[in-house]
C-alpha positions in Angstrom: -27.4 60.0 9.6 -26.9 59.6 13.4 -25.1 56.5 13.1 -23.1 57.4 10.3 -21.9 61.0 12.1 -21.4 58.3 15.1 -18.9 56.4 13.3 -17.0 59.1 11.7 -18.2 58.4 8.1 -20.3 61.6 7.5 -20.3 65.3 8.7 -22.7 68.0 9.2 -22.6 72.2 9.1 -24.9 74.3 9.6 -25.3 77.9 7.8 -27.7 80.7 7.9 -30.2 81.2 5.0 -32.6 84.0 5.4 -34.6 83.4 8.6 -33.8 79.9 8.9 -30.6 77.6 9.7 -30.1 74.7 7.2 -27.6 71.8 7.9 -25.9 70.3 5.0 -23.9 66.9 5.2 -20.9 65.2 3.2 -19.6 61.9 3.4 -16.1 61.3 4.6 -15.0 58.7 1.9 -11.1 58.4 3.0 -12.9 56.4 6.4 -15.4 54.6 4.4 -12.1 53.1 2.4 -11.0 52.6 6.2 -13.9 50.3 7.1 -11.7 47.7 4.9 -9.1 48.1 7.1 -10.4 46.8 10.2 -8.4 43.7 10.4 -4.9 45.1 9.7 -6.1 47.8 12.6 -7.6 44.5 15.2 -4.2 42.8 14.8 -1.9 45.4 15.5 -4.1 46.4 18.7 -4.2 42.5 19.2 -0.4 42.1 18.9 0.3 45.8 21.0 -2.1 45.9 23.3 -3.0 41.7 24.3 -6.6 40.5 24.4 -8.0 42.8 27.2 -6.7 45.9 25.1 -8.6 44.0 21.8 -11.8 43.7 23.3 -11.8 47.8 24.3 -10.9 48.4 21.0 -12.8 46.3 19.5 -16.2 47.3 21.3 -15.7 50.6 20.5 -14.8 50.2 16.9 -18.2 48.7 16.7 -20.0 51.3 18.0 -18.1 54.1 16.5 -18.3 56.4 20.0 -18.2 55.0 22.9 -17.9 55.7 26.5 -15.2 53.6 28.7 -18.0 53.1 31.1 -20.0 51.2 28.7 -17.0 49.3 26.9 -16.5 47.8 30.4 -20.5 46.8 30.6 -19.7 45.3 27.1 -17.0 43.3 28.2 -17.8 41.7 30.8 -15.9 44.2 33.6 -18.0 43.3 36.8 -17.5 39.7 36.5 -13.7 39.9 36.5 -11.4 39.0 39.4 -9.4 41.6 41.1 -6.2 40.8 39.0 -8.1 40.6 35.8 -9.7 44.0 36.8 -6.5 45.8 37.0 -4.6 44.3 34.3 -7.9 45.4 31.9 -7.6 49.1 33.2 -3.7 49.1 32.3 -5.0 48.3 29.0 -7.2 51.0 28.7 -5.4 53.6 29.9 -2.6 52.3 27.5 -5.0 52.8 24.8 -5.9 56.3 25.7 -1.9 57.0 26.3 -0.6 55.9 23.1 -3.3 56.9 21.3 -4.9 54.3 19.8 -8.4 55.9 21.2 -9.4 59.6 21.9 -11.5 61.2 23.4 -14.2 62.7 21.2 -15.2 66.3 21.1 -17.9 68.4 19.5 -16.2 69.8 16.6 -14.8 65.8 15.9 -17.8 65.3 13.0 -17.3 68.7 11.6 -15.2 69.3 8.3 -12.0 71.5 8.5 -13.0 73.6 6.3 -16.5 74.4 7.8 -14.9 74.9 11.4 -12.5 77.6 9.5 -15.5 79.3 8.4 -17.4 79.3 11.8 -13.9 80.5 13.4 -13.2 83.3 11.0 -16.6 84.5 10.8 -16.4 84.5 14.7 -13.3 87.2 14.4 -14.7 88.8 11.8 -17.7 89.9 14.3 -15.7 91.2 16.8 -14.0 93.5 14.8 -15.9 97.1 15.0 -15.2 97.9 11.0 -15.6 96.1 8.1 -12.3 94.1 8.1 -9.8 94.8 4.9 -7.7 92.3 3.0 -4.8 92.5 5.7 -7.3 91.9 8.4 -8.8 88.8 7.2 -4.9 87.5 6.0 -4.0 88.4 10.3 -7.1 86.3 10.9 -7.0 83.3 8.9 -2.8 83.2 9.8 -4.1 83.0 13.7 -6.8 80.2 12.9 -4.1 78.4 11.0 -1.7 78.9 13.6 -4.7 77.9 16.4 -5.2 74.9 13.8 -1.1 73.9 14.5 -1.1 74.4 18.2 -4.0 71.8 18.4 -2.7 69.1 15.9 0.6 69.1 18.0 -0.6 69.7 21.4 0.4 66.3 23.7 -2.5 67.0 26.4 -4.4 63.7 26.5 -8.3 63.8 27.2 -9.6 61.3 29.4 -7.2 60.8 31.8 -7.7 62.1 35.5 -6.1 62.9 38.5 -3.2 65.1 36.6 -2.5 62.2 34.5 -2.8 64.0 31.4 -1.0 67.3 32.4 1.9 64.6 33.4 1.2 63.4 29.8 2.0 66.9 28.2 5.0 67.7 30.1 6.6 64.0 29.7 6.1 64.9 25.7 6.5 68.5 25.8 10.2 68.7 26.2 9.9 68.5 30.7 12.8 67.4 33.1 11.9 63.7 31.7 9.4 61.7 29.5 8.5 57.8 29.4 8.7 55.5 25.8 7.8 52.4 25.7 10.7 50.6 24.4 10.8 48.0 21.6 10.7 45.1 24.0 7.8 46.7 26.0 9.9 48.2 28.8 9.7 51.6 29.9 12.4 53.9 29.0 13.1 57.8 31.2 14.7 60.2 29.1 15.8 63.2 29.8 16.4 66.7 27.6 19.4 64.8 26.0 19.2 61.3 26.6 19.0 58.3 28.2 18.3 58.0 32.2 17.3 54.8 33.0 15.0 51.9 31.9 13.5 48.6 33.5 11.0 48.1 36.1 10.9 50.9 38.0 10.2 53.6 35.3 7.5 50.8 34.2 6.1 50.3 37.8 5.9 54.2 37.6 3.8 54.4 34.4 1.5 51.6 35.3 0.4 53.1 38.6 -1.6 55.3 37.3 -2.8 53.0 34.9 -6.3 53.4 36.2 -6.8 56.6 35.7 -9.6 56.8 32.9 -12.8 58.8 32.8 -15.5 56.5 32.6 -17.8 58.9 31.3 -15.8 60.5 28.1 -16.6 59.0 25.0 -13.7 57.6 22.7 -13.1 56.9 19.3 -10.5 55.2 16.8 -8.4 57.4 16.3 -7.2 56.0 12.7 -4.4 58.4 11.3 -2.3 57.3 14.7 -3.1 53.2 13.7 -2.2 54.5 9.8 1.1 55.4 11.4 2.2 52.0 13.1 1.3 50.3 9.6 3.5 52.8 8.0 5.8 52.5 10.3 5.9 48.3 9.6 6.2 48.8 5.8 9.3 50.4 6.4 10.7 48.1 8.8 9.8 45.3 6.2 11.6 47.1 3.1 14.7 47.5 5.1 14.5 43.6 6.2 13.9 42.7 2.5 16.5 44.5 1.2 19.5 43.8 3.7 18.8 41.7 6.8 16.3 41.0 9.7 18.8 42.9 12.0 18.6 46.3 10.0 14.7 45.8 10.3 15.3 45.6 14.0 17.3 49.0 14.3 15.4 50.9 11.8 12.1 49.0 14.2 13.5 50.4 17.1 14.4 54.5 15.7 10.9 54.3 14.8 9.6 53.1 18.0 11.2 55.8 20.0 9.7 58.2 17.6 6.3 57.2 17.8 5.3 58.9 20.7 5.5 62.1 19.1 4.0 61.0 15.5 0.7 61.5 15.4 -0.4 61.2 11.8 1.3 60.8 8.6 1.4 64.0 7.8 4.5 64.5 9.6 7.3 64.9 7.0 10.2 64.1 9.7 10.1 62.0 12.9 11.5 63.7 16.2 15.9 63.8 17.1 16.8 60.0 18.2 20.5 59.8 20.0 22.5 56.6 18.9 22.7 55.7 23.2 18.5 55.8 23.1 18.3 53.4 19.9 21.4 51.1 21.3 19.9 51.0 24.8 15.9 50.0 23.2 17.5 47.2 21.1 15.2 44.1 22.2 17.8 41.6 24.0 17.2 38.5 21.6 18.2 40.6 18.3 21.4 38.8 17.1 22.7 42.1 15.8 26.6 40.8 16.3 26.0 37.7 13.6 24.6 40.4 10.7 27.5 42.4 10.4 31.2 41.3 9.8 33.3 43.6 11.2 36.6 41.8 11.4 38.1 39.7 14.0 40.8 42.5 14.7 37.8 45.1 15.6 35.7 42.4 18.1 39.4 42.1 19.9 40.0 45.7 20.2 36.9 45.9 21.9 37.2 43.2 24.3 40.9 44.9 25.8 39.1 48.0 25.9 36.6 46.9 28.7 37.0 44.9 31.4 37.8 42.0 30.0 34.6 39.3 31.1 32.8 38.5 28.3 29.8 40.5 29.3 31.6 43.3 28.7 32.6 41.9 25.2 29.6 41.0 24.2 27.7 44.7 24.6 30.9 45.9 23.1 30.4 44.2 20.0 26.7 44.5 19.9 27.4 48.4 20.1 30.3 48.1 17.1 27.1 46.0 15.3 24.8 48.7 16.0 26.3 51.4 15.1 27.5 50.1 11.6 23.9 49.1 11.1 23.1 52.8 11.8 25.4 53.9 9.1 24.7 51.4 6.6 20.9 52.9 6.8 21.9 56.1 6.4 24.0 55.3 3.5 21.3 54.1 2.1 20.3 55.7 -1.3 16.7 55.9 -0.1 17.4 58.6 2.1 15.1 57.8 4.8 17.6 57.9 8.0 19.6 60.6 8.1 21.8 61.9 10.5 21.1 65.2 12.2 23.6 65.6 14.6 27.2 64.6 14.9 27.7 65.3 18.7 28.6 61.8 20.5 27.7 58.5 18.5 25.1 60.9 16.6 21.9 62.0 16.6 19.2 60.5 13.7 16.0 60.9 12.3 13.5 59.1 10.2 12.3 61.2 6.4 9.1 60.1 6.5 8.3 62.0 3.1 11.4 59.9 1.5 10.0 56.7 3.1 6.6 57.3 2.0 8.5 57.9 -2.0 10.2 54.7 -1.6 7.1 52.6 -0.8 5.2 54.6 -3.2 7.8 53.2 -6.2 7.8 49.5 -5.1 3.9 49.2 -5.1 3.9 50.9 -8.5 6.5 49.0 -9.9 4.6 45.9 -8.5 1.6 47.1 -10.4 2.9 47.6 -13.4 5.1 44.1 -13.8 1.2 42.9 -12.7 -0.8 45.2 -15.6 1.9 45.3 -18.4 5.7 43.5 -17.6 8.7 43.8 -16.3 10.0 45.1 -19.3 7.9 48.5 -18.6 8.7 48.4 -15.1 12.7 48.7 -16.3 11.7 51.6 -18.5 9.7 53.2 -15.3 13.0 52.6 -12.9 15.3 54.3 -15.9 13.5 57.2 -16.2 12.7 57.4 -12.1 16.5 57.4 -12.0 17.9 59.3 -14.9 14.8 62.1 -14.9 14.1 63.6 -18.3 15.3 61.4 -21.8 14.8 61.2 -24.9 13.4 57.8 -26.5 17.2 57.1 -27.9 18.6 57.7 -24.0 15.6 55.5 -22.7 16.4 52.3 -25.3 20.1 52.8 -24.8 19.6 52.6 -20.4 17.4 50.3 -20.9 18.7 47.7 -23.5 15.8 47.4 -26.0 15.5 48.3 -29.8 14.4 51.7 -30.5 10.7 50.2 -31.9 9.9 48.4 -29.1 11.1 50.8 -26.6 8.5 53.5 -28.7 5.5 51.0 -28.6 5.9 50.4 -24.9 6.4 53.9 -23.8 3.1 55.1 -25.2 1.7 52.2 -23.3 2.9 53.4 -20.1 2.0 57.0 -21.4 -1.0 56.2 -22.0 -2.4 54.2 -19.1 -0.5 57.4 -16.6 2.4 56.0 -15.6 5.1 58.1 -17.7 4.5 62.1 -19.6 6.6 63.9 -21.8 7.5 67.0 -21.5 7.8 69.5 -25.2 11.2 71.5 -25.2 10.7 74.3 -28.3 14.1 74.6 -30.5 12.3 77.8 -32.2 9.6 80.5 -31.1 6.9 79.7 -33.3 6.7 75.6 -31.4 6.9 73.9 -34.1 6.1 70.2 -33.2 8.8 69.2 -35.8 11.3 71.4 -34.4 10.8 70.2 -30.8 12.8 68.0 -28.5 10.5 65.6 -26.4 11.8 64.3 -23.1 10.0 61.2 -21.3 9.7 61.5 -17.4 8.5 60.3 -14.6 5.5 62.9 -12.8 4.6 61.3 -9.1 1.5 62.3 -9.0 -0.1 61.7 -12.3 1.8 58.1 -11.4 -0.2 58.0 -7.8 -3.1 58.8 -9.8 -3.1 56.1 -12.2 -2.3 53.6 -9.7 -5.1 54.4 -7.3 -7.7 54.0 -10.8 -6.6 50.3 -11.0 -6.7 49.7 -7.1 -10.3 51.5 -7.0 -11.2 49.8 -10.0 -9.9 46.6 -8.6 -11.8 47.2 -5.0 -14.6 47.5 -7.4 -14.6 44.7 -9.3 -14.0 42.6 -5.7 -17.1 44.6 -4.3 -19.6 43.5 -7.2 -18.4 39.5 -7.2 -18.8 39.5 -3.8 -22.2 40.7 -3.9 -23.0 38.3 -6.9 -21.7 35.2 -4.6 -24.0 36.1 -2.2 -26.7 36.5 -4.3 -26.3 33.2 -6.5 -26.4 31.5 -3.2 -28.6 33.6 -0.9 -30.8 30.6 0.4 -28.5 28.6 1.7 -26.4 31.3 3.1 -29.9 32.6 4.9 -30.7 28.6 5.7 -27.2 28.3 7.6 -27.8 31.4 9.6 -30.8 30.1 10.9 -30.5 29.3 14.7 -31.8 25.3 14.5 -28.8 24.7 12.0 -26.4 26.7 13.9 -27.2 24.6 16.6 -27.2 21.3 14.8 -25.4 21.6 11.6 -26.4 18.0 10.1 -29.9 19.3 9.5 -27.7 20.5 6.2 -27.2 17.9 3.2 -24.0 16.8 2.1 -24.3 18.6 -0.9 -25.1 21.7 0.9 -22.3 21.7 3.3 -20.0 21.4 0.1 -21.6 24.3 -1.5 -21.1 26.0 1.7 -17.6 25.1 1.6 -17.0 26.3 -1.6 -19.2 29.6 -0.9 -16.9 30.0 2.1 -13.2 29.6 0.5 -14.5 32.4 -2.3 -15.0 34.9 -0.1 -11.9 34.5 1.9 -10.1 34.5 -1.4 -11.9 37.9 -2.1 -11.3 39.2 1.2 -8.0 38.5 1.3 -7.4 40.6 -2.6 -9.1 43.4 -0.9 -6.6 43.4 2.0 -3.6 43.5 -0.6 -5.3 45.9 -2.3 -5.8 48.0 0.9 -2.0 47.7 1.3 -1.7 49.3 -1.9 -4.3 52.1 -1.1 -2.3 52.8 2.0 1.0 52.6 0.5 0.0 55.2 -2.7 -2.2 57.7 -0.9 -2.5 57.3 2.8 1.0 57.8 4.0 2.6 60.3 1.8 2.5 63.6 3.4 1.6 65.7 1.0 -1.4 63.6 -0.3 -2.6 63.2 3.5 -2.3 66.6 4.6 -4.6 67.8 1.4 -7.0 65.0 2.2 -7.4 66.6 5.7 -7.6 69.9 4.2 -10.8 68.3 2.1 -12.1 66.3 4.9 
C-alpha cells in the first residue's frame, strides 16, 4: 500500500468510528491507465527537456516520489564535470519551472472529496451553534473557492532564494513575465505585449537555474504532460487538414499559452496578441511559400519599408502570418478565436472546441474500423444537421431508405446514435409519434471508451498468454551467463526469441494507439476531466 500511495495510484482517509480511527483506501484508476503512457510522457520530456532533463524525470518516474537530492545520487551527479554539473541543474530547475515535476505535499494522496469533508468539518467546529443550511452553503462556497485559488495559484514549490515568488509575479500579471518561445528562446512580456527576446532575457532565466531544494520531494505531475500531448494533437489536425505552416502558428499560440495551462480542464487558454505569436515564430518556418497572397500585396509591402530585402522579407512573413491567423479562425472548428480587435488582434485557443473536434475524428476513426464508412457518413450527417428523421438521414446521406434503417439501429445499438420521441397527441401514442435520430456526445464518448477498454483488454490477456506459452525461454534469456554470452542459446531458440520479441512490440505498439484514443475521448475534454477530478 506504501508503494502504491508512493506512486500516486491509490489514496487513503481516515474517519472516526466510535473510539477508534479506521483508514479506508481507493485506487486511482485514471493513473493506473496512465502507467501505459509512459513512453508518450519519456519522449516529450526527451524532446523538451534533452537527456540530462530525461534522466531526472525518468528516475523519479520510477520511484514515484522522489527527492532532487537523491535523483542526483541516481544519476550519477558527483561524477560530472563542472559544465556538465551546471547544464544538469538548468535542467532541473526547468523541470520544476515548467512543471513537468512538483513538489509533493501531504494532502497530494488524498481524494478531493475526502479533503472537502476534513475541511468542512473543520469550519463546521468552529462555529458555536449548530450550523443551518445557509451556513454550510457559506462554507462549502469558501472551500470551493479555497479549492480555485490553489488550482490556479503560479507559486512554484521547490525553488529557493525568491525564485518561486519571482515565479508568481512573472505569471501573475507583474511589470513582466518570461515564455519560453517556440524555438527555445526566452521571450519578456509586459502587461500588453512584447518587450524583448534573445539572450539576455534567457541569460536572465538561466541564472538562477540552480536554485532547487534538494530536499523536497517531487512527482510527475501528469495532467501538465496530458496538456503538451493535447496540445500536439491539435497542432497535427491543423497540419493535416491545411498545411505544415498553419501547424506552426496554431504550435506557436499554444506555446505562449502554456505557461498558464495547467491541466485540461481549462476550457480557454490565456489572451495571445498577434505581435507575441509573429515575434515566437521559429526562424526556419517557411510561412511566406504556404500562403499566396498575390504579387501586388508582397510589392506593396516592400515600398512600404525601407526598401533592403530584410525588410521585405519580415514584411511578407508578417502579411503570411497574419492570414494564417485568420484562416484558423475562420475555421469551422472554432478553436481560435479572436478576442480582441485592438492592433493586429488579440486570440485565444477553445480548448473545449478543440477537445470536440478531436473527440469526432477518433470516433469516426472507430467506427469506419468496427462497422464502415458508410455509418461513419450517417454519424457526420446527423453531427451536422442535429435532429432527422430516417427520410432526412437517407436523403443527406444518399442511401435507400432500407439500408439507411438497418444501419442506423446498428449504430443505435452499439451507442453511437439515440433517438429522441416527439408526441403528436397527449396520450404518446408510439404510432402517433415523430422519431428524430441524433447525435448525444456522451453516450458516443461512452461507447467509444467500451471498445478501447475492451480493446486494452484483449491486448492485456495476449500479452500475458505470450509470456506464458514461452515462459522458459524468456526466464533462460534473462539469466546473467546468457546475457553475457548469448550463443549459449540454440538457433532455434534465438528465432523463437525473435518472434516472441516482434509480438510484443506489435502489442505494445496497439496499446499506445489505443492510449491515443483513451486520451483523445476522455482525458482532454474539459468537462469529462474536471468530473474525473471531482471523483479522484
Amino acid at each position: 500500500m506504501a508503494v502504491l500511495i508512493q506512486h500516486g495510484l491509490a489514496t487513503h482517509a481516515q474517519t472516526r468510528e466510535g473510539p477508534r480511527m479506521v483508514t479506508y483506501y481507493s485506487i486511482s484508476m485514471r493513473n493506473i491507465l496512465r502507467l501505459q503512457r509512459a513512453g508518450l510522457y519519456l519522449a516529450l520530456v526527451e524532446e523538451r527537456m534533452g537527456k540530462d532533463g530525461l534522466a531526472v524525470f525518468r528516475a523519479i518516474m520510477l520511484h514515484g516520489t522522489m527527492s532532487i537530492g537523491a535523483a542526483r545520487g541516481v544519476v550519477g551527479f558527483s561524477r560530472l564535470g563542472a559544465p556538465a554539473k551546471k547544464k544538469f541543474n538548468i535542467a532541473v530547475a526547468k523541470l520544476v519551472r515548467e512543471r513537468f515535476i512538483v513538489a509533493v505535499t501531504a494532502k497530494d494522496s488524498v481524494t478531493r472529496s475526502d479533503r472537502v469533508i476534513q475541511a468542512e468539518a473543520t469550519e463546521v467546529a468552529k462555529l458555536d451553534a449548530p450550523p443551518t443550511a445557509k451556513d454550510l452553503l457559506k462554507i462549502r462556497e469558501r472551500i470551493s473557492l479555497r479549492e480555485d485559488e490553489e488550482y490556479h495559484s503560479t507559486t512554484i514549490i521547490g525553488l529557493k532564494r525568491g525564485t518561486a515568488a519571482a515565479s508568481a509575479d512573472d505569471h501573475g500579471g507583474g511589470a513582466s513575465k518570461v515564455l519560453i518561445g517556440p524555438d527555445g528562446r526566452a521571450i519578456v512580456l509586459d502587461g500588453n505585449g512584447l518587450v524583448g527576446t534573445g539572450g539576455g532575457a534567457h541569460a536572465e532565466a538561466e541564472a538562477e537555474a540552480d536554485a532547487v531544494d534538494d530536499k523536497q520531494c517531487f512527482r510527475v505531475y501528469h495532467d501538465r504532460l496530458d496538456v503538451f500531448l493535447r496540445n500536439k494533437q491539435v497542432v497535427n489536425y491543423f497540419s493535416d487538414k491545411y498545411n505544415d505552416a498553419a501547424g506552426v502558428v496554431l504550435k506557436t499560440v499554444l506555446r505562449l499559452t502554456e505557461a498558464h495551462t495547467r491541466t485540461c480542464r481549462d476550457r480557454m487558454s490565456e489572451r495571445v496578441t498577434a505581435n507575441q505569436i509573429m515575434q515566437s515564430i521559429p526562424p526556419d518556418a517557411r510561412l511566406e511559400d504556404a500562403v499566396d497572397m498575390g504579387d501586388s500585396g508582397f510589392m506593396q509591402g516592400s515600398a512600404d519599408g525601407s526598401g533592403d530585402e530584410a525588410s521585405a522579407g519580415r514584411a511578407r512573413r508578417g502579411r503570411a502570418a497574419l492570414a494564417l491567423l485568420e484562416l484558423l479562425r475562420t475555421d469551422a472548428s472554432g478553436v481560435l478565436n479572436r478576442a480582441d480587435e485592438r492592433g493586429a488582434g488579440v486570440y485565444r485557443v477553445n480548448f473545449e472546441r478543440a477537445a470536440a473536434v478531436l473527440r469526432d475524428q477518433c470516433v469516426d476513426a472507430l467506427i469506419v474500423e468496427k462497422h464502415g464508412s458508410v455509418h461513419a457518413r450517417i454519424v457526420r450527417v446527423l453531427r451536422d444537421k442535429q435532429k432527422l428523421d430516417e427520410k432526412a438521414v437517407s436523403h443527406f446521406a444518399m442511401l435507400p431508405m432500407d439500408q439507411c434503417r438497418e444501419r442506423l439501429h446498428e449504430l443505435s445499438l452499439a451507442g453511437f446514435v439515440a433517438t429522441v420521441e416527439i408526441p403528436r397527441t397527449a396520450d404518446r401514442n408510439p404510432s402517433r409519434m415523430f422519431y428524430l435520430w441524433h447525435v448525444d456526445p456522451h453516450r458516443q464518448a461512452s461507447a467509444a471508451l467500451r471498445l478501447v477498454f475492451q480493446a486494452m483488454s484483449n491486448i492485456i490477456q495476449r500479452a500475458a498468454k505470450e509470456a506464458d506459452a514461452r515462459a522458459p525461454l524468456l526466464a533462460k534469456a534473462r539469466r546473467e551467463d546468457v546475457m553475457a554470452d548469448p550463443s549459449l542459446l540454440a538457433a532455434s531458440e534465438r528465432k523463437e526469441l525473435r518472434v516472441a520479441c516482434a509480438a510484443r512490440q506489435r502489442l505494445d505498439v496497439a496499446a499506445a494507439r489505443l492510449d491515443r484514443m483513451l486520451l483523445l475521448v476522455h482525458d482532454i475534454a474539459p468537462r469529462a476531466a474536471a468530473a474525473a477530478a471531482a471523483a479522484a
